[in-house]
C-alpha positions, 0 to 999 in steps of 0.5 A: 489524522493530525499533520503532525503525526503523519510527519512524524510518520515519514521521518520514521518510516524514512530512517526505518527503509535506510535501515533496512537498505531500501533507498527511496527516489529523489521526489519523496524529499520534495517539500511543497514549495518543490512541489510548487516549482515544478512543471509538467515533467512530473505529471506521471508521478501526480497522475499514477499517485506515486509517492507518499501515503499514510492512511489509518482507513477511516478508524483513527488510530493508525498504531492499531488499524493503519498502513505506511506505504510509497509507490515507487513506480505505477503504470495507468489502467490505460497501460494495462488494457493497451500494453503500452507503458508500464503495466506493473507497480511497485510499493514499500511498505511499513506493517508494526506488530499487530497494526492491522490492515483490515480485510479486502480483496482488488478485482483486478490486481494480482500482487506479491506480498514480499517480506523484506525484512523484520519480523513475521507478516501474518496474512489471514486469507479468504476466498470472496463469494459471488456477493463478495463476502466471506466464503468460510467454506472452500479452501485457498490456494496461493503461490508462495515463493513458487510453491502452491499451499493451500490453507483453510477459509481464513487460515493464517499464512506467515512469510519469513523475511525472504519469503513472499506470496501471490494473492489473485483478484477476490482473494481476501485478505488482512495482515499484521506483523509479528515479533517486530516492525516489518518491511514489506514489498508489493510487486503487483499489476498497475494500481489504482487505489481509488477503484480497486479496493474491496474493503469487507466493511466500509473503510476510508482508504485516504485520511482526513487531516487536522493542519497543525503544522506545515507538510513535511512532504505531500501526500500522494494524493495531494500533489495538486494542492501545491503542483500549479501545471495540471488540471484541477 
């Protein structure tokens, strides 16, 4: 992706959440000389990759395979096994009409999938084999807004806005909106996009990127390009 369009990326999606009056915290407007300035008091939010993240999976085309999302809060794998800190993590995220974000499972993570505004988000949903494949024989069963459905293998679920659905470890799936671009929720376990994602087919989950302007604002996993007080 190039860095012009994922710039122009946050400056839509930024006036999309104010509109939807979602408001995010003030480190997603630090620029990367912020970023430069800062010390240690921010290394949870460089080390639970909160923040920014855009990707189009490896496909490159965001408008047809792509996903906007901002952490807004993350705990750590360490959290989660001990239950000290935050075991939980919070994300927004943008879906357009029938931009898709292909097909996968975590192998930890229990997450709510919440609509908070817009058009319909259509879910297809799966169970996973044990070879984690397609199981497209048994039923899913899933908790929506505290009701149990059960759809057929690769059934479709749609959430209204309001509406909201818990999806479990090796419960496949995919999403796209419908009628309109949508805000969507994620309320989940503590997240770790760089072992938790079981794509069906091999994706990239972080894009590569042509700099053909400076950074509007990093990416959330690209602090340490321009924060100079951790690790390597």
């Amino acid at each position: 992706m190039k860095r012009s369009e994922i710039n122009n990326i946050l400056r839509s999606a930024d006036a999309f959440i104010r509109s939807r009056g979602f408001h995010l915290p003030p480190f997603a407007y630090w620029s990367p000389d912020d970023w430069a300035g800062k010390g240690p008091e921010v290394r949870e939010i460089v080390e639970h990759m909160l923040g920014w993240d855009i990707t189009d999976f490896g496909k490159g085309d965001f408008t047809q395979t792509g996903l906007f999302l901002f952490t807004v809060r993350n705990g750590s794998p360490k959290a989660l096994r001990t239950g000290k800190g935050k075991p939980y993590a919070e994300k927004i995220m943008i879906v357009d009409e029938n931009q898709l974000t292909p097909m996968h499972f975590h192998w930890s993570k229990t997450e709510d999938i919440i609509n908070r505004g817009g058009g319909r988000l259509a879910i297809q949903v799966y169970n996973a084999t044990p070879t984690e494949d397609l199981d497209h024989d048994n039923p899913v069963t899933l908790s929506v807004d505290g009701v149990e459905r059960v759809l057929p293998a690769g059934g479709t679920l749609y959430l209204h806005p309001g509406e909201s659905v818990t999806l479990s470890p090796y419960n496949y799936h995919s999403f796209w909106a419908v009628g309109e671009r949508t805000l969507v929720g994620e309320v989940s376990v503590v997240n770790d996009d760089t072992r938790d994602n079981r794509f069906l087919e091999p994706l990239g989950r972080f894009p590569a990127i042509e700099e053909d302007e400076e950074p509007l604002y990093p990416l959330c996993n690209e602090y340490r390009k321009y924060w100079q007080h951790g690790a390597p």
